[in-house]
C-alpha positions, -999 to +999 in steps of 0.1 A: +179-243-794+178-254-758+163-227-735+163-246-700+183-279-688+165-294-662+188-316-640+182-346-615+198-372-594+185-403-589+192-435-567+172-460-571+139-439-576+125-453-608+089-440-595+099-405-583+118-399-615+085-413-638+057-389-618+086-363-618+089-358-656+056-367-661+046-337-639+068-313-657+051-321-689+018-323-678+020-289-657+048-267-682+054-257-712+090-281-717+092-267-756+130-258-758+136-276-728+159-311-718+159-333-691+190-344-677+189-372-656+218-385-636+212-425-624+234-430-594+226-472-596+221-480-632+179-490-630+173-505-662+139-493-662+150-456-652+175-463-687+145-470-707+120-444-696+145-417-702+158-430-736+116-429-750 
């Protein structure tokens, strides 16, 4: 069961989203946790990094 949604919006930020998440599971606990992340351009590698 999902205890916390995380949410962001990105524009063409493939780095800010990357050190963002990375952060989050470096720093907290993300057990029972997803990420949402809304891609405002369509970044191909934001698409990737999010899908693994």
């Amino acid at each position: 069961m999902v205890a916390l949604t995380i949410g962001m919006a990105t524009y063409k930020d493939f780095d800010g989203v990357y050190f963002t998440l990375q952060a989050l599971r470096l720093y907290q606990d993300v057990r029972d946790t997803e990420f949402l992340v809304i891609d405002n351009y369509g970044c191909a590698d934001t698409k990737q990094l999010v899908e693994g």
